[in-house]
ZAMARGU-4260 file (C-alpha; in steps of 0.2 Angstrom, whole numbers, plus 5000, padded with zeros to 4 digits):
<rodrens>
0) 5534/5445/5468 | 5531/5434/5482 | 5541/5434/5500 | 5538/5424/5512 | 5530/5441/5522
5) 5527/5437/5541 | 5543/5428/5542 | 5549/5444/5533 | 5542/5456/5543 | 5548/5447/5559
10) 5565/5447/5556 | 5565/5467/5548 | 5557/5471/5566 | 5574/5466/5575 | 5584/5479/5567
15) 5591/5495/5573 | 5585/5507/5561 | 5596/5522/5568 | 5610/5507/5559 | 5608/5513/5544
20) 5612/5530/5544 | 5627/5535/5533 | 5637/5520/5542 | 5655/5521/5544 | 5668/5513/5533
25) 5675/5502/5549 | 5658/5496/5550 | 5653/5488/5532 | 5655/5471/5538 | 5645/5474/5550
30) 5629/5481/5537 | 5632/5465/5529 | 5630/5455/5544 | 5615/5465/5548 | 5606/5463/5531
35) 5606/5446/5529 | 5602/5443/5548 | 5586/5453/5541 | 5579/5442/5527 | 5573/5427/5530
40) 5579/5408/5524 | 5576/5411/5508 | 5565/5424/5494 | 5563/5432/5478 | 5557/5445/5470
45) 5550/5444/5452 | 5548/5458/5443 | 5542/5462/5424 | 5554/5472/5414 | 5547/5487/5404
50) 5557/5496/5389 | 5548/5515/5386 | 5531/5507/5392 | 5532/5491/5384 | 5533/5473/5391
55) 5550/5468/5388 | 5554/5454/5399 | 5557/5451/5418 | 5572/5450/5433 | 5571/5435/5445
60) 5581/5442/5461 | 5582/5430/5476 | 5593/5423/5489 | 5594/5407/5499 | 5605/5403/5516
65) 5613/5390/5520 | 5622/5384/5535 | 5639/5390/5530 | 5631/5406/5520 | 5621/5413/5507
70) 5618/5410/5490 | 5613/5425/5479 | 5605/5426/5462 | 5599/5437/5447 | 5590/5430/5432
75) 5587/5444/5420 | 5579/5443/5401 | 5577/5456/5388 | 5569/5446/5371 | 5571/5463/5362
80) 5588/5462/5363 | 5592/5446/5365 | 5598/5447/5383 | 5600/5434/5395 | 5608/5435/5410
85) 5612/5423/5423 | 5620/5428/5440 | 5626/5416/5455 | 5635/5424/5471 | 5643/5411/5484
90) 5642/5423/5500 | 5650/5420/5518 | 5634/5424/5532 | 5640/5442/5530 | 5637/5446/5510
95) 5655/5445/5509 | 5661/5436/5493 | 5665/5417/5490 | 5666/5417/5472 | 5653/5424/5457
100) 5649/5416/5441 | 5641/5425/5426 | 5634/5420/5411 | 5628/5435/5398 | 5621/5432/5382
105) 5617/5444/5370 | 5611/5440/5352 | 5623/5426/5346 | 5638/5430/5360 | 5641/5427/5376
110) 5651/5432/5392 | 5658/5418/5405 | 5664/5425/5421 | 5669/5415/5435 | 5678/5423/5451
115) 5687/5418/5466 | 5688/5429/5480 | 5702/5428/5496 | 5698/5442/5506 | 5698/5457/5496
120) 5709/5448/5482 | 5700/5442/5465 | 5706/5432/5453 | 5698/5422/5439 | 5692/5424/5421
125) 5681/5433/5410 | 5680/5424/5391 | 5668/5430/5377 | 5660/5417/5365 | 5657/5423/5347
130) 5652/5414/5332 | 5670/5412/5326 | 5682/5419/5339 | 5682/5415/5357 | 5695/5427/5368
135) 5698/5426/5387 | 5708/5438/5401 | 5711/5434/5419 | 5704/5442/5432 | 5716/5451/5444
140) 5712/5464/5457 | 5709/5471/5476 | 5693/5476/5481 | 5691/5488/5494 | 5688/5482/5513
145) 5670/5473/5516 | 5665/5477/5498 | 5648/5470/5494 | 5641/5463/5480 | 5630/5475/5469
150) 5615/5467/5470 | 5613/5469/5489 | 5609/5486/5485 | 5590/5481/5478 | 5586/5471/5494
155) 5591/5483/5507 | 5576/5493/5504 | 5567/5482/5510 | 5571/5485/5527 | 5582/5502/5527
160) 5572/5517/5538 | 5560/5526/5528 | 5564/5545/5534 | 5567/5557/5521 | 5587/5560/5518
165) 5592/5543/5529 | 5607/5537/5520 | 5617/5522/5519 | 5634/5521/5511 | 5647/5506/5507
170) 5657/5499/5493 | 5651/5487/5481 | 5657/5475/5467 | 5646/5472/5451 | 5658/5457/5441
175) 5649/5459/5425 | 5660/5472/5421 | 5674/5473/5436 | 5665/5491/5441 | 5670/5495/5459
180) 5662/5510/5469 | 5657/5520/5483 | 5638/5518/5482 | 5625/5529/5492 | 5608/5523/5495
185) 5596/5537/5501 | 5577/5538/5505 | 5565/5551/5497 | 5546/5551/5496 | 5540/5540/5483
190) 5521/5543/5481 | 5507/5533/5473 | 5513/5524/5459 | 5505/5512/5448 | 5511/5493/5442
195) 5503/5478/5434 | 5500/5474/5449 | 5489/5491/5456 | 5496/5505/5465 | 5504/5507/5480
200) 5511/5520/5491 | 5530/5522/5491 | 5547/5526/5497 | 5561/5530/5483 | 5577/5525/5485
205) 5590/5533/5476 | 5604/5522/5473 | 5620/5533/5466 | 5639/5531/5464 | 5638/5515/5452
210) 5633/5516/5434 | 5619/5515/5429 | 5608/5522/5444 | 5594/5519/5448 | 5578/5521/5460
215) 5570/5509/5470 | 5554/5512/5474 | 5547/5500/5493 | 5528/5500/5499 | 5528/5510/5516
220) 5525/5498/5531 | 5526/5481/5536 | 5529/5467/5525 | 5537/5479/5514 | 5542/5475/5496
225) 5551/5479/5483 | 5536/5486/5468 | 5544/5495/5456 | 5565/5500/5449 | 5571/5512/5436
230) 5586/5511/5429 | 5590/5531/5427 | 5593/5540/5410 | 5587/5522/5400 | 5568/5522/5400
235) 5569/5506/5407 | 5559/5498/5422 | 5555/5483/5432 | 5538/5483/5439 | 5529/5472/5451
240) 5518/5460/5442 | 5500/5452/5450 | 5504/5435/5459 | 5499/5421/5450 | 5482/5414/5453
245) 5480/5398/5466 | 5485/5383/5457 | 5496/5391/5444
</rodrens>
């Protein structure tokens, strides 16, 4: 996982952290704005993917900003499975949605989304590829106001305040499957825990309200960084993997 970390930890040293706590709906906008003022030009985390303790492939999650926005992205594998999964969210500087573009395969199928947003208005298409049949159905539907997309939830750990019980709340998106919900984020001791990539002492971060859950574990300090995620109830989980040796 590699972040560009002073830069990282400059920009987190500019927040508010009373912010955070269990923000108001009026103000989603504005946890928006403050996120993405907190990372900086551009990251990504990489983590390995582990089905019941076994290696099973790995999540790229990253961001870049531009001068009219942000540009987020998730690239997820799961070989066992024959998953793949390719993400691409067009953001105003505030998270808010542009449009979203998804492909999914899985085994011989796939899934093309591609989503326009006006506001809190979507419109679009979602159209599965089989070997022999192809169907497709538009996309029509109103989020709720200064909804966010779902994958925010993973990097707001990074800089979220590390007190037991603080709790953050907003509505998000995930497109994949038009899931809308109120979503909770809220710090608890994490403890030691061990990766690939050694141990390190943690906050958890539970993230509830949007299915599946899951818990975010963030290395306590500066420079923090995402090191571990469970998906809750599946026996699956990302883990932070060694950084590549120099010249690799």
């Amino acid at each position: 996982m590699t972040f560009a970390y002073s830069t990282f930890a400059r920009a987190t040293a500019l927040l508010v952290a009373s912010f955070f706590l269990t923000v108001p709906a009026a103000a989603q906008n504005a946890l928006g704005t403050q996120v993405a003022d907190a990372l900086p030009d551009r990251g990504e985390f990489h983590l390995g993917l582990f089905n019941g303790g076994e290696a099973d492939g790995t999540m790229r999650l990253g961001w870049i900003k531009r001068d009219d926005g942000i540009l987020l992205y998730d690239r997820t594998m799961m070989p066992s499975d024959g998953v793949y999964e390719v993400v691409t969210f067009d953001l105003a500087p505030d998270f808010t949605f542009r449009d979203a573009h998804i492909l999914y395969y899985r085994g011989v199928a796939h899934l093309e989304v591609d989503l326009d947003f006006a506001g809190n208005h979507v419109t679009g298409s979602r159209t599965i590829r089989r070997l022999e049949e192809t169907t497709s159905e538009e996309v029509a539907l109103d989020l709720p106001e200064n909804t966010l997309p779902r994958p925010i939830a993973f990097l707001m750990p990074m800089m979220l305040p590390e007190e037991d019980g603080a709790e953050t709340a907003f509505p998000w998106f995930g497109p994949l499957g038009n899931a809308v919900a109120d979503v909770t984020i809220t710090a608890r001791p994490g403890g030691t825990i061990e990766t690939p990539a050694g141990s390190f002492d943690t906050i958890r971060y539970e993230i509830r309200g949007g299915a599946p859950h899951n818990d975010v574990y963030v290395t306590r300090g500066e420079n923090r960084r995402v090191v571990r995620i469970d998906v809750v109830g599946q026996g699956m989980q990302f883990l932070a993997l060694p950084e590549p040796a120099e010249g690799q």
